[in-house]
Backbone and ligand atoms as CSV (ligand in chain L), in Angstrom:
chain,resi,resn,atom,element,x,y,z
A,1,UNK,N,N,-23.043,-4.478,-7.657
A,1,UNK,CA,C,-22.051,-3.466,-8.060
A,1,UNK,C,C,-20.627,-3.974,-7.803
A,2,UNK,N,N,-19.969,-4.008,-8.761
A,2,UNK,CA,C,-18.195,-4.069,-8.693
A,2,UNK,C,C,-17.238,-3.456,-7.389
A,3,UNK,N,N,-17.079,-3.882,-6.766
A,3,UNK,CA,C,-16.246,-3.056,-5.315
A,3,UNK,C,C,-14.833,-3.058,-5.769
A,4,UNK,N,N,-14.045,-1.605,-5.439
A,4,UNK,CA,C,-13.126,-1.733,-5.957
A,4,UNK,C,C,-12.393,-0.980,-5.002
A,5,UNK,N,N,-11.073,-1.944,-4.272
A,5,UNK,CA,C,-10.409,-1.899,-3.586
A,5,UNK,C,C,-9.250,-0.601,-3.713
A,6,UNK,N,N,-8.817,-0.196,-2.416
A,6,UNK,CA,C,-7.435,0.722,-2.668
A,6,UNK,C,C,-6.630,0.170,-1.477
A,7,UNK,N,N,-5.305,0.461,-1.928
A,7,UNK,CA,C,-4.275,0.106,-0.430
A,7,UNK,C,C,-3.039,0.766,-0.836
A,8,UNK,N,N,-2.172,1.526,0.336
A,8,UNK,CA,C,-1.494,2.474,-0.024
A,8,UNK,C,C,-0.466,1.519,0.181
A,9,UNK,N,N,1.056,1.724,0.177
A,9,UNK,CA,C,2.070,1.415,0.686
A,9,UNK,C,C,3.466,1.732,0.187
A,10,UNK,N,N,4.954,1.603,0.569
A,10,UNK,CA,C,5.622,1.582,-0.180
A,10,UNK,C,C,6.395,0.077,-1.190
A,11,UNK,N,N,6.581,-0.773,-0.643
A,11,UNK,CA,C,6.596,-2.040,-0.997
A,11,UNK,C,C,8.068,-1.789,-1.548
A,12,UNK,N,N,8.588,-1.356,-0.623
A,12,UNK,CA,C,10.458,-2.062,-1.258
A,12,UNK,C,C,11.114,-2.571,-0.754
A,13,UNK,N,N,11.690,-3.451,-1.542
A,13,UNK,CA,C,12.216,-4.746,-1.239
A,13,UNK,C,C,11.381,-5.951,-0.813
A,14,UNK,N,N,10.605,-5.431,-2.075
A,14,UNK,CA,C,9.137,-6.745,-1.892
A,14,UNK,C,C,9.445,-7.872,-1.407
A,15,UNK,N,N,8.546,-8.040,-0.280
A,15,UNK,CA,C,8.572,-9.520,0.357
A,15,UNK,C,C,7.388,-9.815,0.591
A,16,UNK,N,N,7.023,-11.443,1.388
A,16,UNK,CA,C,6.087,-12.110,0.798
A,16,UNK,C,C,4.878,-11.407,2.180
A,17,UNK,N,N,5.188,-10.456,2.932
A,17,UNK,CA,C,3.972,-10.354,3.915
A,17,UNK,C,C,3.542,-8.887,2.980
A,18,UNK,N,N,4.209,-8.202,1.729
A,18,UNK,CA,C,3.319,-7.846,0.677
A,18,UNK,C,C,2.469,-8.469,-0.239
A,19,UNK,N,N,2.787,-9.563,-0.487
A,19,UNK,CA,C,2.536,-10.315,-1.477
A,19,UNK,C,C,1.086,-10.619,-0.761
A,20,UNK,N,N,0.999,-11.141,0.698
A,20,UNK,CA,C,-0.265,-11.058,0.942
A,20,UNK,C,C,-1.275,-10.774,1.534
A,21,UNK,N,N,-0.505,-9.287,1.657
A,21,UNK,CA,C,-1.612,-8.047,1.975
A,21,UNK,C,C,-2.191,-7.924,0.847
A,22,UNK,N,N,-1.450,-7.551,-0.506
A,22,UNK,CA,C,-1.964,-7.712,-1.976
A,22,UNK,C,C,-3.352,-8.587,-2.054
A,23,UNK,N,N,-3.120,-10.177,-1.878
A,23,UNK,CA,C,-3.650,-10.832,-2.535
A,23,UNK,C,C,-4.838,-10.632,-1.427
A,24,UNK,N,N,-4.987,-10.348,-0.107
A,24,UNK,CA,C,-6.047,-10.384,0.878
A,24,UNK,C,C,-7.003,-9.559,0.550
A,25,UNK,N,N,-6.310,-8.105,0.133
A,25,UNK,CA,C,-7.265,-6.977,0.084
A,25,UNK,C,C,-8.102,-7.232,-1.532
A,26,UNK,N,N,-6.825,-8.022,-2.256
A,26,UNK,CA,C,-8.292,-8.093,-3.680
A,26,UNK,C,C,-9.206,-8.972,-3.469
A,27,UNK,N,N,-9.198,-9.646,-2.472
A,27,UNK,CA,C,-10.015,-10.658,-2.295
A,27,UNK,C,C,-11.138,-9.967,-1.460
A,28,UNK,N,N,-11.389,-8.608,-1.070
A,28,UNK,CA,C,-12.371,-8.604,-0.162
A,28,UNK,C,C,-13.187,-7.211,-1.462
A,29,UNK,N,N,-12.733,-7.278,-2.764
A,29,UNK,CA,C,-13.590,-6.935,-3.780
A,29,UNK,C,C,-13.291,-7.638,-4.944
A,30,UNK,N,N,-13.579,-6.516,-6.338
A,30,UNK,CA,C,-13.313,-6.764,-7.642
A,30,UNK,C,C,-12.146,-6.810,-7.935
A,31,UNK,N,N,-12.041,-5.464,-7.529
A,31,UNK,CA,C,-10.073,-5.183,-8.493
A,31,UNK,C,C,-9.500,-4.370,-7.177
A,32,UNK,N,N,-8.389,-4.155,-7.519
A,32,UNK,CA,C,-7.362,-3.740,-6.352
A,32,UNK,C,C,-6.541,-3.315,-7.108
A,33,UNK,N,N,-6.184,-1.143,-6.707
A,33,UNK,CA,C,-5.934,-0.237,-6.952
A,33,UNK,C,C,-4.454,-0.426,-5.700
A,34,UNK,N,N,-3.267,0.154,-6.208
A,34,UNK,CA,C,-2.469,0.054,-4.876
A,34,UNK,C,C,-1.699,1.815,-5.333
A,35,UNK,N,N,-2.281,2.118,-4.218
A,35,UNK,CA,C,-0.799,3.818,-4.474
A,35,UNK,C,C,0.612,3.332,-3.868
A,36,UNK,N,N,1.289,3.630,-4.506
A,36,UNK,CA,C,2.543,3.462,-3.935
A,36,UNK,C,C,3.177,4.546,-4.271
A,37,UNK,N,N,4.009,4.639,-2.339
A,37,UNK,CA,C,4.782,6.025,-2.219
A,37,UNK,C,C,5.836,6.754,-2.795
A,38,UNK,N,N,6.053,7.611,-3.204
A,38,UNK,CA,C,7.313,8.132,-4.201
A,38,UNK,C,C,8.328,8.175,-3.168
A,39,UNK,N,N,9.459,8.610,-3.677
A,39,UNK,CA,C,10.776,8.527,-3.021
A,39,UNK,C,C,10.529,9.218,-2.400
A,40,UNK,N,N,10.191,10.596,-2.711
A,40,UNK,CA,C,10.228,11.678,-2.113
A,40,UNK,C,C,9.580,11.449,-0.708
A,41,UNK,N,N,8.569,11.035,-0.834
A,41,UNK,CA,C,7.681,11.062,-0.112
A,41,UNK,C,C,7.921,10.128,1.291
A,42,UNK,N,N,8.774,9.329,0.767
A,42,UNK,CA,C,9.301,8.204,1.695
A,42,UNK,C,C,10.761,8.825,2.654
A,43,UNK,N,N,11.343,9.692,1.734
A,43,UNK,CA,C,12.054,10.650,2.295
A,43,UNK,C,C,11.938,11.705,3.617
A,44,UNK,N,N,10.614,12.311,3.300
A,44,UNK,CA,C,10.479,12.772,4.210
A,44,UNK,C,C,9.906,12.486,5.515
A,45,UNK,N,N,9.040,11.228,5.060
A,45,UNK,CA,C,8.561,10.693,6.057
A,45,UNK,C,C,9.842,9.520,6.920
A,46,UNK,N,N,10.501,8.833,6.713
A,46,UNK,CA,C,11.683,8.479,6.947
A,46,UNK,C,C,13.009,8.862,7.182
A,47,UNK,N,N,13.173,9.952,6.557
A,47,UNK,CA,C,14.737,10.672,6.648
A,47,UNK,C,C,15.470,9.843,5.791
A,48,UNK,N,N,14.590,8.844,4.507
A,48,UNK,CA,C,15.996,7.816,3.525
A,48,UNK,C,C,15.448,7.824,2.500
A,49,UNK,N,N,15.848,7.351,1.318
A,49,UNK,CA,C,15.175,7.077,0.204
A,49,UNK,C,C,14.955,5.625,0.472
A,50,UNK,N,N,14.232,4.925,-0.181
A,50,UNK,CA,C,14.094,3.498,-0.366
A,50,UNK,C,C,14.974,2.819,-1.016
A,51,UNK,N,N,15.086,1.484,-0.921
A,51,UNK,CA,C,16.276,0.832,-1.675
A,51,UNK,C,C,16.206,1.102,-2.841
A,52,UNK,N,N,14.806,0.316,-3.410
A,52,UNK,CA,C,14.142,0.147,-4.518
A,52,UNK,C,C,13.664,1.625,-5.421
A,53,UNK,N,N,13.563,1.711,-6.508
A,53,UNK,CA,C,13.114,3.642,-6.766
A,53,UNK,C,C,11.753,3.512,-6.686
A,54,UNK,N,N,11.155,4.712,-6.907
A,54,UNK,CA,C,9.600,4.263,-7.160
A,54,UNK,C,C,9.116,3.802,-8.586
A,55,UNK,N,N,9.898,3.565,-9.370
A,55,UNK,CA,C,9.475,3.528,-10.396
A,55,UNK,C,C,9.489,1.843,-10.393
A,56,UNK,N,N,10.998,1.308,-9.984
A,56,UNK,CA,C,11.002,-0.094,-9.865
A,56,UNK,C,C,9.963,-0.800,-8.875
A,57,UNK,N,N,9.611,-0.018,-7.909
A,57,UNK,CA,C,8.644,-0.470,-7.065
A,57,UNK,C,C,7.454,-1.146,-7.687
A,58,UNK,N,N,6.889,0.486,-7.996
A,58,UNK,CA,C,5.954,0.840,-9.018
A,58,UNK,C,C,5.684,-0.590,-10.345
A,59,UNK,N,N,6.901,-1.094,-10.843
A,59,UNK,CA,C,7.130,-1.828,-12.093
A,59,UNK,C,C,6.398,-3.175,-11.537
A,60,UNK,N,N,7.291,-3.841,-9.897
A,60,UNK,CA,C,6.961,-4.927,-9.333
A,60,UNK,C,C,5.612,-4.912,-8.841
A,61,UNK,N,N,4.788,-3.947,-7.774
A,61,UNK,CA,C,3.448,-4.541,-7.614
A,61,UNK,C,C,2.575,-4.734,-8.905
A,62,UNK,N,N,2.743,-3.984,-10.012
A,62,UNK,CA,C,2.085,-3.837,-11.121
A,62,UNK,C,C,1.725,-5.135,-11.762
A,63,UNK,N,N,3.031,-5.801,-11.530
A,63,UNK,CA,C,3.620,-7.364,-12.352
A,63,UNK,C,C,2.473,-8.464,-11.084
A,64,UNK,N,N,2.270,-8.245,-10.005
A,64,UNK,CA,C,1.535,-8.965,-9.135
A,64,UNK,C,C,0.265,-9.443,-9.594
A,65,UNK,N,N,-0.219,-10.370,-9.696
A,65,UNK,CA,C,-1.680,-10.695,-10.337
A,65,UNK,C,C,-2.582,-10.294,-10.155
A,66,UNK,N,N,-2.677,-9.995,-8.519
A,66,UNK,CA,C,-3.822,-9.482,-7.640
A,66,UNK,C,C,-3.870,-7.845,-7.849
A,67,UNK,N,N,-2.971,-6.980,-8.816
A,67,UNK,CA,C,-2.812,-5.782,-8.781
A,67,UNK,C,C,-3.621,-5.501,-10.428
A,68,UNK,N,N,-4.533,-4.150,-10.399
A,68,UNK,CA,C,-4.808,-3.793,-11.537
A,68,UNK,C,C,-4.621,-3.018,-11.908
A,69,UNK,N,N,-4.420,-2.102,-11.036
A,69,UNK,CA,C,-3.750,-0.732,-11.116
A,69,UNK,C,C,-2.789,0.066,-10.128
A,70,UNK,N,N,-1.846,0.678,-10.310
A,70,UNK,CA,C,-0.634,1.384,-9.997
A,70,UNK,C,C,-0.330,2.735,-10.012
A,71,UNK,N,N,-0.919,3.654,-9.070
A,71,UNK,CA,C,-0.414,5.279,-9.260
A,71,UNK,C,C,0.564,5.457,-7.693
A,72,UNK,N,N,1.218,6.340,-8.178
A,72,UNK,CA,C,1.939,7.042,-7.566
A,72,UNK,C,C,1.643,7.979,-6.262
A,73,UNK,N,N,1.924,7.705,-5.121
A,73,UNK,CA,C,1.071,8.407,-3.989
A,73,UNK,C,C,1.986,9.534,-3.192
A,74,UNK,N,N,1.920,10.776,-3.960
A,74,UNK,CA,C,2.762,11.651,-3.698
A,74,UNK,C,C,2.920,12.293,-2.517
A,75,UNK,N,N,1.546,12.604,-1.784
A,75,UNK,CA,C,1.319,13.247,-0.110
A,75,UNK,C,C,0.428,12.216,0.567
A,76,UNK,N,N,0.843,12.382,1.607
A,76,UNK,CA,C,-0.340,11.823,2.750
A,76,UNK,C,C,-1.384,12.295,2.720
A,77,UNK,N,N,-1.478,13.713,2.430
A,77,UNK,CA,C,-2.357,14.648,2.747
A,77,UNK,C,C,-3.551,14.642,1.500
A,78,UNK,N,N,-2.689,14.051,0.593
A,78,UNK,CA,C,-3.858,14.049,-0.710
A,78,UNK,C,C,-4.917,12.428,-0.676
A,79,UNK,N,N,-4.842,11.832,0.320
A,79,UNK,CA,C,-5.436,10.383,0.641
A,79,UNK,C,C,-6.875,10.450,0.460
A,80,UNK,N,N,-7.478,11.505,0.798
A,80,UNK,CA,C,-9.273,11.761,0.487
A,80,UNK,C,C,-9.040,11.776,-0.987
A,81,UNK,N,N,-8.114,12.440,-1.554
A,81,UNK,CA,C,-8.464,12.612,-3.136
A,81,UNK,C,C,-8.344,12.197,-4.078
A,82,UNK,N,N,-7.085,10.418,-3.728
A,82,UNK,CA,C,-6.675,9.981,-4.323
A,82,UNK,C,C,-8.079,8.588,-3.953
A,83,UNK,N,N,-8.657,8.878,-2.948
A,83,UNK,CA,C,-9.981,7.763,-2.555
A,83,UNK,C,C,-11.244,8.282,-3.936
A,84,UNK,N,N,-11.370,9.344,-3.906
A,84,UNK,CA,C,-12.309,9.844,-4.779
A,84,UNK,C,C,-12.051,9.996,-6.609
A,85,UNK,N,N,-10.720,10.143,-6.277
A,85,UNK,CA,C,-10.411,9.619,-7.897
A,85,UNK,C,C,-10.299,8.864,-8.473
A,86,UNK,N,N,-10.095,7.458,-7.725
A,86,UNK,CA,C,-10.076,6.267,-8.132
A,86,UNK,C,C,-10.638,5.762,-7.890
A,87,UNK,N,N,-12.087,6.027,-7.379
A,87,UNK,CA,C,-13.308,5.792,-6.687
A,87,UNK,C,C,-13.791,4.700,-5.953
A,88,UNK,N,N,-13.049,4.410,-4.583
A,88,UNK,CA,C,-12.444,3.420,-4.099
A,88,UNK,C,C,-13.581,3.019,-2.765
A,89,UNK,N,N,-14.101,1.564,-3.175
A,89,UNK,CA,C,-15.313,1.373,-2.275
A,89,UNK,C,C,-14.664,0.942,-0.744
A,90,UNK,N,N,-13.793,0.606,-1.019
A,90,UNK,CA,C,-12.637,-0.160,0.008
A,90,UNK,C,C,-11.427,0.490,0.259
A,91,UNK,N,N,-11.181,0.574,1.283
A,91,UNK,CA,C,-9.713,0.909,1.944
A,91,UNK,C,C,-8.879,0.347,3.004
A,92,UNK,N,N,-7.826,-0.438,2.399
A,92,UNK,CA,C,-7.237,-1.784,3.146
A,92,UNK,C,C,-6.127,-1.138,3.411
A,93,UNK,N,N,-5.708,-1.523,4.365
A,93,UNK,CA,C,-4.460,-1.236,5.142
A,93,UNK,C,C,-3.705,-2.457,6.016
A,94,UNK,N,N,-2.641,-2.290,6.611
A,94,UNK,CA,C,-2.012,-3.614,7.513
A,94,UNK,C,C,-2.782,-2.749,8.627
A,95,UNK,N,N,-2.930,-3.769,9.511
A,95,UNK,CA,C,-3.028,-3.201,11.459
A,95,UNK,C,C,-1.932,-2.144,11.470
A,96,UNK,N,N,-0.996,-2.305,11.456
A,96,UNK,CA,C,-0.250,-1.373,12.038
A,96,UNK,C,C,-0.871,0.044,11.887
A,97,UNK,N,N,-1.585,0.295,10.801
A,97,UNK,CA,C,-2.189,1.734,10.685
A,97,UNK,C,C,-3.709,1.542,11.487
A,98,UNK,N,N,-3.689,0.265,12.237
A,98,UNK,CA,C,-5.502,0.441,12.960
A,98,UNK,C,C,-5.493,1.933,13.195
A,99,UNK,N,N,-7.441,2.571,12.936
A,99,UNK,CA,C,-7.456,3.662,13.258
A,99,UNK,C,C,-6.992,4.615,12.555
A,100,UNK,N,N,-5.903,4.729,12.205
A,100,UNK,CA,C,-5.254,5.708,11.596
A,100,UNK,C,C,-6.478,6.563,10.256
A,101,UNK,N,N,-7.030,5.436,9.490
A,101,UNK,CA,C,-7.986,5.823,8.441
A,101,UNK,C,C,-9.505,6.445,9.090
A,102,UNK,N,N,-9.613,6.067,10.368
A,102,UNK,CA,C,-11.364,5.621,10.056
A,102,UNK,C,C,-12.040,6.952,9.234
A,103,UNK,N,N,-10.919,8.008,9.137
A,103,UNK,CA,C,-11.917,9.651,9.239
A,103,UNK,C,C,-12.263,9.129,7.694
A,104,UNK,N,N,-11.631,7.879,6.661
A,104,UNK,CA,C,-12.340,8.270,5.684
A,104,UNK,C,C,-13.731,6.846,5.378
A,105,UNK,N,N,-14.501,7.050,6.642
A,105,UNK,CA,C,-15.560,5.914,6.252
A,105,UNK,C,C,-16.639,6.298,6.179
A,106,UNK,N,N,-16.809,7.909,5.765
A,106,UNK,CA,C,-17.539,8.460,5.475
A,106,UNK,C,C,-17.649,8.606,3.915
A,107,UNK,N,N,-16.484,8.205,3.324
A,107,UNK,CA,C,-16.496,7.688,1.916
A,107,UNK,C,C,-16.558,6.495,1.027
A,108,UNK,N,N,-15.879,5.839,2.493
A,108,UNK,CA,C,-15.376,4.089,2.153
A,108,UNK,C,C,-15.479,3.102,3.421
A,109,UNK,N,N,-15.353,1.560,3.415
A,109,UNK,CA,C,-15.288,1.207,3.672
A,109,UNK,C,C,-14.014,1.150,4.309
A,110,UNK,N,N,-13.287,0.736,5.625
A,110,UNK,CA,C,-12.030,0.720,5.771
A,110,UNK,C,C,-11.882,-0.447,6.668
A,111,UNK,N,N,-10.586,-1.047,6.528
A,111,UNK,CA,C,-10.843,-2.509,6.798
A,111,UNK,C,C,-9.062,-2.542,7.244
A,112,UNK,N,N,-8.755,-2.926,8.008
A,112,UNK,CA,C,-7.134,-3.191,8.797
A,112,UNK,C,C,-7.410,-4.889,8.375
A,113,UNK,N,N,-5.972,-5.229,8.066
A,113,UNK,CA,C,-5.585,-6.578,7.706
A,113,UNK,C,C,-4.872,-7.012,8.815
A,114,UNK,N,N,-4.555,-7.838,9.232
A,114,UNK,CA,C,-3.186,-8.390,10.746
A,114,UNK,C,C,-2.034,-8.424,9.328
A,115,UNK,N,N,-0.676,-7.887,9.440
A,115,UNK,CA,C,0.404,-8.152,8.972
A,115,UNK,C,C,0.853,-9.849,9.564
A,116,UNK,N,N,1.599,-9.478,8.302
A,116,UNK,CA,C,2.613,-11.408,7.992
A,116,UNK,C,C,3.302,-11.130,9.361
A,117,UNK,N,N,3.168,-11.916,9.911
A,117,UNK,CA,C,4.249,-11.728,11.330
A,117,UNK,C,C,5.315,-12.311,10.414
A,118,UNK,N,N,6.709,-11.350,11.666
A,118,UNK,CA,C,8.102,-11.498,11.330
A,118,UNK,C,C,8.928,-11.389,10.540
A,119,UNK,N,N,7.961,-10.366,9.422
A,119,UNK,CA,C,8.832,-9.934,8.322
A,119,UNK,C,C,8.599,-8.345,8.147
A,120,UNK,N,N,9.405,-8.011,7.843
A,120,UNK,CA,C,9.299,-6.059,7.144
A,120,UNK,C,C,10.451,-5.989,6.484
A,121,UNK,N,N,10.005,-4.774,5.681
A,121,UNK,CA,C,11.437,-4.378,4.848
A,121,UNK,C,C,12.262,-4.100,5.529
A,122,UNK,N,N,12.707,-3.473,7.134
A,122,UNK,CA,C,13.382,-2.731,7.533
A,122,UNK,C,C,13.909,-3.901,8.047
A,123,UNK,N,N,13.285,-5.068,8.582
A,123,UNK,CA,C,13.792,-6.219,9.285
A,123,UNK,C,C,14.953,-7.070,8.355
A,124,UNK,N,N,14.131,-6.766,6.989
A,124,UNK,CA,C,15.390,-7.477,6.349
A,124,UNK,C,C,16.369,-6.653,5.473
A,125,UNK,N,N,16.301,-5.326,5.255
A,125,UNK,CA,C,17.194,-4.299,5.000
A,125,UNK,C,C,18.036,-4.960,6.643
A,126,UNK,N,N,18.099,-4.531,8.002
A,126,UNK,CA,C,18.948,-4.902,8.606
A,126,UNK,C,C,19.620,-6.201,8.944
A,127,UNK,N,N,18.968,-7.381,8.464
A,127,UNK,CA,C,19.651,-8.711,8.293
A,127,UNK,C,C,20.839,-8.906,7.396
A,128,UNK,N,N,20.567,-8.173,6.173
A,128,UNK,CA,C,21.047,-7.917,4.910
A,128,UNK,C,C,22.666,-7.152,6.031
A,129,UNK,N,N,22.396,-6.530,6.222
A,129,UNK,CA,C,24.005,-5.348,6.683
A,129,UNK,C,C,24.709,-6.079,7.836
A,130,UNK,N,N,23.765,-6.996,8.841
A,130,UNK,CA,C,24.386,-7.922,10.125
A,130,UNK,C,C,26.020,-8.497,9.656
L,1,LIG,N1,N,2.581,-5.534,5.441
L,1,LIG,C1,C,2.022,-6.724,5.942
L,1,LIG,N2,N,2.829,-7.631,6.585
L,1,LIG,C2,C,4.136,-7.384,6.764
L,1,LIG,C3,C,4.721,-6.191,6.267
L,1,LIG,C4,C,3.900,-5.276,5.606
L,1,LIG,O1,O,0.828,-6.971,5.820
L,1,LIG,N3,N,4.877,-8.280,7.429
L,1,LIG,C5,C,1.709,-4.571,4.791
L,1,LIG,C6,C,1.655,-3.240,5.552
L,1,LIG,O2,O,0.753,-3.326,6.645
L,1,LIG,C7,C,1.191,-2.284,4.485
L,1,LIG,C8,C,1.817,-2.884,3.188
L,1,LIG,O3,O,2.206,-4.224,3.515
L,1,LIG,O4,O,-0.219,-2.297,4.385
L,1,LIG,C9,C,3.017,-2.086,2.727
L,1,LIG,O5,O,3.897,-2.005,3.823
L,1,LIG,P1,P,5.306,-1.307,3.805
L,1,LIG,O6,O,5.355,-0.240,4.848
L,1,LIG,O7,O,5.689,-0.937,2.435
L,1,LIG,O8,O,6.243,-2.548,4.259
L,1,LIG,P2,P,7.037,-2.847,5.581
L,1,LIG,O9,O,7.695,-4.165,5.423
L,1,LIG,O10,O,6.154,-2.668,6.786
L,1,LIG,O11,O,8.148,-1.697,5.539
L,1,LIG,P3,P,8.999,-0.981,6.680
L,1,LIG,O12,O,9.762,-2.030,7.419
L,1,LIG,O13,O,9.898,-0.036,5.934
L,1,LIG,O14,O,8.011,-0.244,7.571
């Protein structure tokens, strides 16, 4: 059977420890589904909008090789439903969220990646202003 990956994130100001969370998580199925967060959504969870909009976000993981598909991940809260609609055998995440998922491995598989050491958007959003 075809395993078919999901991984949430916002990805702005794409850099390369996205690039291979991307390419890690399609590698541990078929295809690789990525939600990515709306402004809004990044708003409230942050108190900012993102550099990038969601739409440009949205435009760049799409363009990624390892990406097959691209929706829009409007609540946190809708994460069971956006697993079941896109019927997602896999659920990849960076470490930083260890744990955070396991409640859905009653649907899926869930699998923490180690992040790219020494890079984040926020690390280089503040290099950028130094
Ligand atoms: N990620 C990663 N390695 C990094 C940075 C991010 O593997 N060095 C992964 C995250 O674990 C997540 C995905 O990329 O699964 C999207 O992360 P995102 O929060 O959009 O990027 P960050 O760079 O962590 O952004 P921020 O600094 O705003 O938290």
């Amino acid at each position: 059977m075809l395993k078919r990956v999901i991984t949430f994130g916002t990805f702005d100001v794409f850099h390369v420890g996205h690039l291979r969370i991307l390419e890690k998580a399609r590698q541990m199925g078929d295809s690789l589904i990525v939600g990515v967060s709306t402004d809004e959504l990044n708003f409230n969870k942050k108190g900012r909008f993102p550099v990038y909009t969601q739409a440009e976000r949205a435009e760049i993981v799409r363009a990624v090789r390892h990406v097959d598909e691209v929706f829009f991940e409007a609540s946190l809260e809708l994460k069971r439903d956006y697993l079941l609609k896109y019927k997602a055998d896999i659920l990849v995440m960076g470490d930083d969220w260890k744990g955070k998922f396991d409640e859905f491995s009653d649907i899926c598989e869930v699998i923490y990646l180690s992040r790219t050491p020494s890079i984040s958007t926020t690390a280089i959003i503040e290099k950028i202003r130094e």
